[in-house]
C-alpha positions in Angstrom: -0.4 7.8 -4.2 1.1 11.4 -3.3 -2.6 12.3 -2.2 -3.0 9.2 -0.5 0.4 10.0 2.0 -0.4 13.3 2.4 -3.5 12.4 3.7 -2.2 9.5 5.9 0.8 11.7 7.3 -1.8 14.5 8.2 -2.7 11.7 10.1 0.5 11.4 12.4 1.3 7.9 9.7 4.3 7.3 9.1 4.8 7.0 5.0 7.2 5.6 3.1 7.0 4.9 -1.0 9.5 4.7 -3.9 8.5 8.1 -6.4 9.3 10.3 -3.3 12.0 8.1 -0.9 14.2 7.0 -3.3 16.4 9.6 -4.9 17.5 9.3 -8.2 20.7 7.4 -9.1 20.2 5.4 -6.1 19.9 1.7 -5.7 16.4 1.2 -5.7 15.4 -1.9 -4.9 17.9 -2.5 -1.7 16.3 0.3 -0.6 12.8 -1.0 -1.1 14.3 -3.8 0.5 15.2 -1.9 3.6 12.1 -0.3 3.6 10.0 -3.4 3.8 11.8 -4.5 6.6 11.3 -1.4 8.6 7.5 -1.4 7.7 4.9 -2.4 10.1 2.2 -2.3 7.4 2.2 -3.2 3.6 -0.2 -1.4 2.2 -0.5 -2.7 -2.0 -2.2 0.0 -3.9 -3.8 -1.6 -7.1 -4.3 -0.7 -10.1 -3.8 -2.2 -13.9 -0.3 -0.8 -13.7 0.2 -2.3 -10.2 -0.8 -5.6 -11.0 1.8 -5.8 -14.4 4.4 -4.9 -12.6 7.0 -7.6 -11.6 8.5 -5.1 -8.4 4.8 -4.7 -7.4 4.6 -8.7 -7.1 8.3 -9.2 -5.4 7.6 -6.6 -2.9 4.3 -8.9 -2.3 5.7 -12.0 -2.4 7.8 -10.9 0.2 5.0 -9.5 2.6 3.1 -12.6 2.3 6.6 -14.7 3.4 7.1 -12.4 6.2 5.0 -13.4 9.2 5.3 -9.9 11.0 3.1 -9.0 8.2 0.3 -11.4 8.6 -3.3 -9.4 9.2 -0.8 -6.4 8.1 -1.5 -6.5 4.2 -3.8 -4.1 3.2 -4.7 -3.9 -0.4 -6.2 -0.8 -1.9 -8.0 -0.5 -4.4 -7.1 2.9 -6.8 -8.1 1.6 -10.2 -10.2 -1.5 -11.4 -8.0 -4.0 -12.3 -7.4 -7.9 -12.0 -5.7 -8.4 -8.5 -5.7 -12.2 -9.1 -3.2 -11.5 -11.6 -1.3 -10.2 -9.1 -1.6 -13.0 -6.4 -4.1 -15.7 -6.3 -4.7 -14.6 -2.7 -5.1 -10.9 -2.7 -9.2 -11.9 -3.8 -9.3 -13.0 -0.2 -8.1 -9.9 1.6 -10.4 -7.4 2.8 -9.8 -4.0 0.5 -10.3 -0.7 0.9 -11.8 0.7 -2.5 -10.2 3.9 -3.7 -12.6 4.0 -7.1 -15.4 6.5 -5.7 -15.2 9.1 -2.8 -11.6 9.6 -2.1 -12.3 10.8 1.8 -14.7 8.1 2.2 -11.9 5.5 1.2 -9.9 7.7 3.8 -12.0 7.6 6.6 -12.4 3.4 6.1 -8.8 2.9 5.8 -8.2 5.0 8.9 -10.6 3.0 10.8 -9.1 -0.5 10.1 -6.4 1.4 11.6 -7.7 2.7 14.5 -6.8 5.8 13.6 -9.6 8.9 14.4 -10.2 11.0 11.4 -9.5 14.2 10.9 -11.2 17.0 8.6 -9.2 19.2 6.3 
């Protein structure tokens, strides 16, 4: 993840996720909360961990509620895993596969964004 934001804030994106906004001691999930209503974009990175996690499927389940976020879920895929565990739905979303060649995944996620990319 701290690759992946690093590489999509070199990219003048705006990043927000929990291991580095939400300091410790704090209440975490009203702060997720006010993050995901701040967010323009969900972006879901997957993974076996991901998709066990109940926080991982509230912050979904919220996304897919929220209309502001329809065509604005964007799964990505770091690690094989079931996604239909997840959400029956997140089969049907278009994903940007993380498995192989990390700025090939980079460039494609970019793209669905508009966004030009950049070397280095």
């Amino acid at each position: 993840m701290r690759k992946l934001a690093k590489a999509l804030s070199r990219h003048g994106l705006r990043v927000w996720y929990s291991d580095k906004h939400i300091p410790g001691a704090q209440q975490w999930h009203d702060e997720i909360g006010r993050a995901l209503a701040r967010c323009d974009w969900f972006l879901l990175v997957l993974s076996p961990r991901s998709v066990r996690s109940r926080w991982v499927k509230y912050e979904l389940l919220y996304a897919l509620r929220e209309e502001r976020y329809t065509d604005r879920i964007l799964p990505v895929l770091h690690r094989p895993c079931n996604c239909a565990s997840l959400s029956w739905t997140l089969p049907g979303f278009q994903m940007v596969d993380f498995t192989g060649d990390f700025d090939a995944a980079c460039g494609r996620l970019l793209r669905r964004w508009g966004v030009v990319r950049r070397r280095g």
